[in-house]
C-alpha positions in Angstrom: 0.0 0.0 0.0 1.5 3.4 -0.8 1.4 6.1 1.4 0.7 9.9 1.0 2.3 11.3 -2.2 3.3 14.8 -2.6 3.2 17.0 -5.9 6.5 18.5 -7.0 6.6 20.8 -10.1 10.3 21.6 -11.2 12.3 22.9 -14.2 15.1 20.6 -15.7 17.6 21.2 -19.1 15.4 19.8 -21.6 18.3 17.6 -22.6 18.1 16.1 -19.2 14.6 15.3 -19.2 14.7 13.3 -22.6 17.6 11.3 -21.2 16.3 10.9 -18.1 12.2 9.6 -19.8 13.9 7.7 -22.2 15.8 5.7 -18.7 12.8 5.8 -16.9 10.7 4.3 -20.0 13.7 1.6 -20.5 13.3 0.6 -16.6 9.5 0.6 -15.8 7.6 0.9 -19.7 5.7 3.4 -20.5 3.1 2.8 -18.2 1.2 5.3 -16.1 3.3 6.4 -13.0 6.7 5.4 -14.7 8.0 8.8 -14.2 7.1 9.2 -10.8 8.5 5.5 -10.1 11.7 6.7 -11.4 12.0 9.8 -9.7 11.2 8.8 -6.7 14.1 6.1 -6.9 16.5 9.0 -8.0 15.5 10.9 -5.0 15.9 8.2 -2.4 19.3 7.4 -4.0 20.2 11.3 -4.4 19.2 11.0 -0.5 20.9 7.9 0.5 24.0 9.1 -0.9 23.9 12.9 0.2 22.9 11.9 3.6 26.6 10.0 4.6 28.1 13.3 3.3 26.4 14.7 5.8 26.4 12.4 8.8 30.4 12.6 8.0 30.3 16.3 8.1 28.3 16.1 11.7 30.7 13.4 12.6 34.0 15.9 11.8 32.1 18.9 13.5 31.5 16.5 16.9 35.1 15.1 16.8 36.6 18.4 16.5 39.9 18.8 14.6 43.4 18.9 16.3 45.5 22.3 14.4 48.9 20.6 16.4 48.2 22.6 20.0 48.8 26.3 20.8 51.8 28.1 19.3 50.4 31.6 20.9 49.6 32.1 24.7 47.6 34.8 24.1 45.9 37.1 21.4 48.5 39.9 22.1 51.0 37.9 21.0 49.4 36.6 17.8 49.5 40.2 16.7 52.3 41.1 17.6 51.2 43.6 20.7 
């Protein structure tokens, strides 16, 4: 049973779009709802993959980075003050 589905209307290269029907046709036929079926799996991949870059990004920020430890004891010196 499928769940709620949501209307998105967006603009692609026309190039793109032929490509990308002519995939979709090859895949699922031309039957009605190919093109959603196909998008749909192009989002959850797009979202699959984008989502590790950012769990890897959150991971980095949580970690924190080691810059090799102090070379300055204070601001003044930094500068030059």
């Amino acid at each position: 049973m499928r769940g709620r589905m949501g209307t998105i209307t967006v603009s692609v290269d026309d190039d793109v779009e032929k490509k990308f029907r002519k995939a979709a046709s090859t895949k699922y036929g031309k039957r009605k709802g190919y093109l959603g079926k196909a998008i749909t799996t192009a989002m959850k991949i797009w979202i699959k993959a984008e989502g590790g870059n950012v769990k890897k990004a959150v991971e980095l920020l949580e970690k924190g980075h080691n810059s090799g430890g102090l070379m300055y004891k204070s601001r003044d010196e930094l500068h030059g003050r």
